[in-house]
C-alpha positions in Angstrom: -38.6 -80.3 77.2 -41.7 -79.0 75.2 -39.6 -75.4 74.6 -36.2 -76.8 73.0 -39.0 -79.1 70.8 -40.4 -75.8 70.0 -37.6 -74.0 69.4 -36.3 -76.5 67.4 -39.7 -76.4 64.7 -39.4 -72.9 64.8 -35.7 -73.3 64.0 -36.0 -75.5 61.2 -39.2 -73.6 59.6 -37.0 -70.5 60.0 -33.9 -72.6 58.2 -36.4 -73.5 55.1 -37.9 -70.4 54.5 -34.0 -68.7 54.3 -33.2 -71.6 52.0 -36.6 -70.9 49.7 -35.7 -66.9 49.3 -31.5 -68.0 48.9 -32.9 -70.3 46.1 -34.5 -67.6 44.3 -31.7 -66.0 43.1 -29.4 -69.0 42.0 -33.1 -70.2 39.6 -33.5 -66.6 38.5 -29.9 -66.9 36.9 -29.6 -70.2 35.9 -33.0 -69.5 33.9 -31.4 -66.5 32.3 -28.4 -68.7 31.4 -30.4 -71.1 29.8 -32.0 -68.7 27.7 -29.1 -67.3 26.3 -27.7 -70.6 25.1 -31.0 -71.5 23.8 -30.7 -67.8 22.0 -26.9 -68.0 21.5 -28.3 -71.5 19.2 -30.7 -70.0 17.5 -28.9 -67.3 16.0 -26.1 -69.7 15.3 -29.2 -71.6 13.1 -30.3 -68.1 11.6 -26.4 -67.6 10.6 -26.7 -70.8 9.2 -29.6 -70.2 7.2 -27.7 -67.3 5.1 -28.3 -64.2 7.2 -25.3 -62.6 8.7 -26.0 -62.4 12.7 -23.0 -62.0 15.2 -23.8 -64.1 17.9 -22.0 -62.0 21.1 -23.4 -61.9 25.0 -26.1 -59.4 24.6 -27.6 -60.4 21.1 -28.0 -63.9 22.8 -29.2 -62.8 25.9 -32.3 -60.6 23.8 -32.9 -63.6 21.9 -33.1 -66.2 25.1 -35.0 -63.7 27.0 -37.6 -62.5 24.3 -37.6 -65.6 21.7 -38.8 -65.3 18.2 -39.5 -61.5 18.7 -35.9 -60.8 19.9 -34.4 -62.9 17.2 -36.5 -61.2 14.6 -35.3 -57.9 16.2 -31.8 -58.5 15.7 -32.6 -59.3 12.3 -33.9 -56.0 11.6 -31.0 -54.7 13.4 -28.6 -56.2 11.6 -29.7 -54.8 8.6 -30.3 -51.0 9.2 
């Protein structure tokens, strides 16, 4: 009896730490996808301020990953 109770802790300790590194991933891409709508919006406010920005997949994603910097960035890029 005490080695299927200590299978069984092993078992479920083995279960949580799969479930902890599985999780990684699936935080690691919903943090990215956060950050390129928060980006996506941000130059969608800079377009609104007067400064012409296409908003497409990458330009959002520098934005949401680097902030201020990235949208300043594309700024400069847009005008070279």
């Amino acid at each position: 009896m005490l080695e299927f109770v200590v299978a069984f802790a092993v078992g479920l300790i083995l279960l949580g730490i799969l479930l902890k590194l599985m999780s990684l991933p699936f935080r690691l891409i919903r943090k990215f996808i956060t950050n390129s709508v928060a980006g996506a919006v941000i130059l969608w406010v800079v377009s609104l301020i007067g400064i012409p920005v296409k908003i497409n997949i990458i330009s959002a994603l520098v934005a949401g990953i680097f902030g201020v910097p990235g949208v300043l960035a594309i700024i400069a890029y847009t005008y070279l």
